[in-house]
C-alpha positions in Angstrom: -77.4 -57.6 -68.6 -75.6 -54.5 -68.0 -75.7 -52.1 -65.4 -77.9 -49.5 -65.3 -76.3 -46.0 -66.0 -77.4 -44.7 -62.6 -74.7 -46.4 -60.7 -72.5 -43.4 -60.6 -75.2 -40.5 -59.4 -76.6 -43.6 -56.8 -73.3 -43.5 -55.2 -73.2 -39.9 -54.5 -76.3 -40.1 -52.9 -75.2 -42.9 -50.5 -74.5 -41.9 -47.4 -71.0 -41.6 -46.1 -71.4 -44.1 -43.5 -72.2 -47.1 -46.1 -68.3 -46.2 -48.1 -66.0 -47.6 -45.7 -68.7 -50.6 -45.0 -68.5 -51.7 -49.0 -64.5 -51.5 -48.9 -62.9 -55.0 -48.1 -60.7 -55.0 -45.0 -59.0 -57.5 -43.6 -59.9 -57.3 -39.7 -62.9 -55.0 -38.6 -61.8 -52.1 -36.9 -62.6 -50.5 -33.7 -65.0 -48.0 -33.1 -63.0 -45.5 -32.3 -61.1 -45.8 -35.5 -64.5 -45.7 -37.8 -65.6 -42.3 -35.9 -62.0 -41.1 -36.9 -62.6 -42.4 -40.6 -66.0 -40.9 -40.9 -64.8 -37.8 -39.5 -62.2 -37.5 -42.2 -64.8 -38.5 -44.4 -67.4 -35.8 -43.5 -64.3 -33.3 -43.4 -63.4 -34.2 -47.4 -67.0 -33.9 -48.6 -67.1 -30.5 -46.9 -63.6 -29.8 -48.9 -64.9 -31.0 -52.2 -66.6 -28.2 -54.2 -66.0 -29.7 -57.4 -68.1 -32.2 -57.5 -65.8 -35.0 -57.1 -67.0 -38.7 -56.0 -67.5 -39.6 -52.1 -66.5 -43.1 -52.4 -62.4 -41.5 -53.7 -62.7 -39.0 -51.0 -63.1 -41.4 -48.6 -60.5 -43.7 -49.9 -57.5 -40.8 -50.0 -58.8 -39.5 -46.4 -59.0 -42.2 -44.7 -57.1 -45.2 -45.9 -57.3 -48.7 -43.9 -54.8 -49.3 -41.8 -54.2 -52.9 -41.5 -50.9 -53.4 -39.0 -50.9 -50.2 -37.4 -52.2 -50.1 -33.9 -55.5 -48.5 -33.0 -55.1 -45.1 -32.3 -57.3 -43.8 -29.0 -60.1 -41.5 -29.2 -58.9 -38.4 -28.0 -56.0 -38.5 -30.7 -56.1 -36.0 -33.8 -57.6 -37.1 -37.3 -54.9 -38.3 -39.9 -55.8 -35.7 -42.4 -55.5 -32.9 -39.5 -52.7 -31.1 -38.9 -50.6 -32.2 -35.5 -51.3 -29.8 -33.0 -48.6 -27.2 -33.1 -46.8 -26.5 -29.6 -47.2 -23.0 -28.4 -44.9 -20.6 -29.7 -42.0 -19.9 -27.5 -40.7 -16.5 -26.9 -37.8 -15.4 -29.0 -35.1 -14.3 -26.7 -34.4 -10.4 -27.5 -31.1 -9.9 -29.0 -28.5 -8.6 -26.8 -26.0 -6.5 -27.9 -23.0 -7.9 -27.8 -20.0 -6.9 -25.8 -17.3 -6.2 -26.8 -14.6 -8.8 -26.0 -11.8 -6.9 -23.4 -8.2 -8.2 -24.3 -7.4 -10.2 -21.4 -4.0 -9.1 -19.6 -1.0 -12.0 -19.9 1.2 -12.3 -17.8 4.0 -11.5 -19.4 2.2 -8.4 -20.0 1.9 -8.0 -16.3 5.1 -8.6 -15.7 7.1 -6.3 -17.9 4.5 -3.6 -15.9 5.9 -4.3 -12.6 9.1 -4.6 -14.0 9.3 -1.5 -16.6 6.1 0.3 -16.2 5.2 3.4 -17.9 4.6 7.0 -16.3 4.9 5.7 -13.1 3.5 7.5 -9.9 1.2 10.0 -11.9 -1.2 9.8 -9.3 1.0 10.3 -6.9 3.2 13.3 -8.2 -0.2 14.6 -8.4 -1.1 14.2 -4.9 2.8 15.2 -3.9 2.5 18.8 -5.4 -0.8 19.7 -4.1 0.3 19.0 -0.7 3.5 20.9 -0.8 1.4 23.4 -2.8 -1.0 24.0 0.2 2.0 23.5 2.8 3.6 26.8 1.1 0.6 28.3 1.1 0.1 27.5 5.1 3.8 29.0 5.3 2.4 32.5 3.8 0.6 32.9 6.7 2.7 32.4 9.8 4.4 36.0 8.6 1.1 37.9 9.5 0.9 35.5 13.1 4.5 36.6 14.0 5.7 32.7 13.8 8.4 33.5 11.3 10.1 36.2 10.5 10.1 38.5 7.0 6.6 40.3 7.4 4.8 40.3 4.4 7.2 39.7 1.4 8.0 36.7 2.9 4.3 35.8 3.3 3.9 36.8 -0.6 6.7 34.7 -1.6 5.2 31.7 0.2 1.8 32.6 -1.4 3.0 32.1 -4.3 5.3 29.1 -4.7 2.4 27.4 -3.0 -0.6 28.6 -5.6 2.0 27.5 -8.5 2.5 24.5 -7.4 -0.8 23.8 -6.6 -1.9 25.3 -10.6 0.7 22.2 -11.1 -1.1 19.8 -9.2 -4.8 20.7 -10.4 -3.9 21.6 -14.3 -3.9 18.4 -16.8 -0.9 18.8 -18.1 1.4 15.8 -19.8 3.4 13.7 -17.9 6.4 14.7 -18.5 5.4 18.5 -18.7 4.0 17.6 -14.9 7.7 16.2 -13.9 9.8 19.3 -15.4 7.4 22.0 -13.6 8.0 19.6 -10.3 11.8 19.2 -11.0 12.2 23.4 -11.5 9.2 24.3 -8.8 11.5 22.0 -5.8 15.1 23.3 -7.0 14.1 26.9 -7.3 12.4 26.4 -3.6 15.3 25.4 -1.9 18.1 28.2 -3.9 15.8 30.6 -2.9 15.6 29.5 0.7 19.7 29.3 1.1 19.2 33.4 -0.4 16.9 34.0 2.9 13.3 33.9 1.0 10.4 32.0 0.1 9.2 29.0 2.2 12.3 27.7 3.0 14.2 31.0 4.3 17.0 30.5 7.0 18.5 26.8 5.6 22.1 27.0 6.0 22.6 30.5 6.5 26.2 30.3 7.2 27.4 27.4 4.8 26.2 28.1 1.9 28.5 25.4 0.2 27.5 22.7 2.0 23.8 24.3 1.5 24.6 23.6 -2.4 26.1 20.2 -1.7 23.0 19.0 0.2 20.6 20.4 -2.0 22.6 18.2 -4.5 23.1 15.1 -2.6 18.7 15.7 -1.6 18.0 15.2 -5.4 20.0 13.0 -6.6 20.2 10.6 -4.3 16.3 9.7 -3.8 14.9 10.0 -7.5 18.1 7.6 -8.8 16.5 5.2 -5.7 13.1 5.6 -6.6 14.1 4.8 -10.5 16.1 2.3 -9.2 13.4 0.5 -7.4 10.4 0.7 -10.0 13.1 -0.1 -12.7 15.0 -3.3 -11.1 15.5 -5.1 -14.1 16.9 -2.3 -15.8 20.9 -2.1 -15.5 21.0 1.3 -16.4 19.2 1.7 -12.8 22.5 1.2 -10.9 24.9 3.0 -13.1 22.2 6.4 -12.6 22.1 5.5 -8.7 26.4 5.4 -9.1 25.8 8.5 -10.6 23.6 10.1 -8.0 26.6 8.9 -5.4 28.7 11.0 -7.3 26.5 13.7 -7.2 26.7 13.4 -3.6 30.4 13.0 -3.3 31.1 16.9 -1.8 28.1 16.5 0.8 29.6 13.4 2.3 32.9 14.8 2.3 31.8 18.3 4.4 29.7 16.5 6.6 33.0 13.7 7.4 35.0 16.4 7.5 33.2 18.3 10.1 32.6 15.2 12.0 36.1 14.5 12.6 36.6 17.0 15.5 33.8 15.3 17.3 32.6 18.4 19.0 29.7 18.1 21.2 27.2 19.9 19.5 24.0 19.0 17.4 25.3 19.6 14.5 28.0 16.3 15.0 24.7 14.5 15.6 23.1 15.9 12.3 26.4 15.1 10.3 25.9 11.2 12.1 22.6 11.1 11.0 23.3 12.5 7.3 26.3 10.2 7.0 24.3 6.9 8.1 21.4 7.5 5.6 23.4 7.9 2.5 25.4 4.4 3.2 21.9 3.3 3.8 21.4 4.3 0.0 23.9 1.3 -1.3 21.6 -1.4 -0.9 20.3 0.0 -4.3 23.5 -2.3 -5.6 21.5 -5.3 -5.0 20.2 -7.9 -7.4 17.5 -7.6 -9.7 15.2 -10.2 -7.9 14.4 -7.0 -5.6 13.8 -3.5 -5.3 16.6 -3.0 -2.3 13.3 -1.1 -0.8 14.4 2.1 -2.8 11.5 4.1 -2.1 11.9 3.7 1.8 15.5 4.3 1.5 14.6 7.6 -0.7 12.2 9.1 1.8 15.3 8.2 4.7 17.4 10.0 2.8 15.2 13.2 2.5 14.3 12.8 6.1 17.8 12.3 7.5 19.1 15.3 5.3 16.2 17.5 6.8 17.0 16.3 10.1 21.2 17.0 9.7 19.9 21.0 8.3 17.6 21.5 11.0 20.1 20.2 13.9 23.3 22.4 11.8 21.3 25.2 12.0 20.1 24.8 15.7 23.9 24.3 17.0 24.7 28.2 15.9 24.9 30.6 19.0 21.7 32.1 19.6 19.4 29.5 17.9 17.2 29.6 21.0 16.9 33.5 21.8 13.5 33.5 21.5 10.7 30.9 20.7 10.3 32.0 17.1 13.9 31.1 16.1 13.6 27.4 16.5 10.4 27.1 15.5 11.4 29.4 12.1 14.4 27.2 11.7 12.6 23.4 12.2 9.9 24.7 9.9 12.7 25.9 7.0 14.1 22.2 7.3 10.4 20.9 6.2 9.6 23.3 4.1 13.6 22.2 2.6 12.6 18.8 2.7 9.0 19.2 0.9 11.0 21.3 -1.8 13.9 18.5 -2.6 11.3 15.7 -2.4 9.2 17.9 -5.0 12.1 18.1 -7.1 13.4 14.5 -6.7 9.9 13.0 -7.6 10.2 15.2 -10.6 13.9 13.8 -11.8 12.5 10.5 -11.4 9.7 10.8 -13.6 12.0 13.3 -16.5 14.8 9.6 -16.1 11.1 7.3 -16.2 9.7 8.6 -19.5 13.3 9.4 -20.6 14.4 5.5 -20.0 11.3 3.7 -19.6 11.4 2.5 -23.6 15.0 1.1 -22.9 14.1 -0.3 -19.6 11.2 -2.9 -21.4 13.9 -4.3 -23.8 14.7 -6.8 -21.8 14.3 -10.6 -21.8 11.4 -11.3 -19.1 11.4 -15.0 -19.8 15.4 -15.9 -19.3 15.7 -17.9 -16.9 17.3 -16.7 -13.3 21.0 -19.0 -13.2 20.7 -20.9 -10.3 23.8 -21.0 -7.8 25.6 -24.1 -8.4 25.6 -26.5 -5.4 28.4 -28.1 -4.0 28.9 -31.8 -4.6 28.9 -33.2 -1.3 32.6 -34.9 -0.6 33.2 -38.9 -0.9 33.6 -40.2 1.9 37.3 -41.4 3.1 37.6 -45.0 4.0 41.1 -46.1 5.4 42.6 -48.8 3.5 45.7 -49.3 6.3 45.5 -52.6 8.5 47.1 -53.0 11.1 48.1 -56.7 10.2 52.1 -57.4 9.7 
């Protein structure tokens, strides 16, 4: 006989329980797995809209599995999606930085060795407190201090607000160095005429007033060059130079030495004498900076000091109160100007030479000294055997 036609409707109207019953399988399963299966079941009839059969929904959804391992309870239906992990944050973009170029050391190096524009800051700092020194200076006329009433008060007024304009304006570096250089040198000619801040120096040597504005100069800014320039050979043949410069200073001050009269003035010429040797340790090797920018500020001082006692050995240098007090404050105010105007020449020779002074070859190495070979030792061969 053959089957009846209603096999196919009969087996939709089955219930889903009795499809995974009629399917052979070769162990029974647990009942945790059959809840899963007839979950998955339940889930594709739900799905089907079509009309498609129960009995080939069940079998895609929920195949037998004979050799894997029974899966527990609580664990998600096969045909379910795993359960997705909350969504972690994004991290913001940053903006990115951008990378600084990191400083070498040979970089470093050829700075401390050849740097460029050096002591900007402190040129700076230099002419704003000479400026306001002047400016103090244009006000001892009106107190009866110093002599010259009130052109000598104006004069002082006004080196000291120039040089202060030169201080506070943003000008160039060099631009900066040539107002210094022409500001310190125009200072102290002024003060050997009898005017300005420095009035009085060297009232009745005018030569050797020339010499040792000269010798002031020269002598400190070819030190100062010399010291932030070591490397640089051209360093000691400016600071032979600057000797030369100074040349007719040392040779008044010997020559008024040589009486050895007991005065202050034989002191001052000491003093003067004993700085500028001082100033040859500038000959010294590269490997250091013979302390040049010590040296330079002895120089200034020791020349200030050798003006200041000159002047105070003339007859009547202690009259009254204001003449040695006029005459030590003229040596300052000479000293501030030179120092003004070696600072300056330094930094005209720095961006002059500075381009030269970084040609050179940071990574040769130093020749070391050679060592003496220590001397075999003598053994006597003569016996004293016939």
């Amino acid at each position: 006989m053959t089957a009846p036609p209603q096999s196919a409707p009969r087996a939709e109207a089955e219930p889903p329980e009795a499809a995974p019953a009629s399917a052979p399988r070769s162990k029974p399963r647990e009942p945790a797995a059959v809840t899963d299966g007839a979950a998955a079941v339940a889930e594709g009839i739900e799905a089907s809209s079509d009309g498609v059969a129960v009995s080939e929904v069940s079998r895609v959804a929920a195949p037998p599995a004979a050799d894997a391992p029974a899966t527990p309870a609580t664990s998600a239906t096969p045909s379910s999606p795993p359960p997705s992990s909350p969504p972690t944050p994004r991290n913001e973009e940053r903006p990115r930085e951008t990378p600084q170029k990191p400083l070498l050391a040979s970089e470093a190096l050829m700075e401390d060795l050849a740097p460029i524009e050096p002591s900007r800051q402190a040129a700076r700092f230099w002419c704003a407190a000479v400026g306001l020194g002047f400016a103090g200076l244009g006000a001892l006329p009106y107190l009866g201090v110093r002599p010259g009433g009130t052109n000598a008060a104006l004069s002082c007024l006004l080196f000291g607000g120039v040089t202060l304009a030169a201080a506070l304006t943003r000008v160039s570096y060099r631009h900066r160095a040539v107002a210094m250089l022409l500001l310190g040198t125009l200072a102290a000619v002024v003060g050997l005429g009898g005017a300005g801040p420095a009035a009085g120096i060297a009232a009745g040597a005018p030569v050797l007033g020339f010499a040792r504005l000269l010798a002031a100069t020269a002598l400190p800014a070819a030190l100062l060059f010399r010291a932030r320039y070591r490397a640089y050979a051209g360093a000691r043949w400016l600071l032979a130079a600057a000797f030369v410069c100074a040349l007719p200073f040392l040779i008044l001050t010997v020559l008024r030495v040589a009486p050895l009269s007991p005065e202050l003035a034989t002191i001052g010429s000491f003093v003067a004498i004993f700085v500028v040797a001082a100033a040859l340790v500038g000959f010294m090797g590269s490997e250091t900076t013979g302390a040049g920018t010590y040296v330079g500020l002895g120089v200034l001082s020791g020349l200030g000091t050798e003006l200041a006692l000159s002047d105070l050995s003339y007859p009547g240098a202690f009259a009254t109160w204001q003449s040695p007090t006029s005459t030590i404050l003229a040596a300052v105010a000479f000293v501030a100007a030179t120092g003004l105007s070696a600072l300056g020449l330094f930094q005209i020779l720095a961006w002059r030479l500075s381009g030269d002074a970084r040609r050179i070859n940071i990574h040769a190495a130093v020749p070391e000294k050679p060592r003496r070979k220590p001397e075999p030792t003598t053994t006597s061969d003569w016996s004293s055997s016939d």
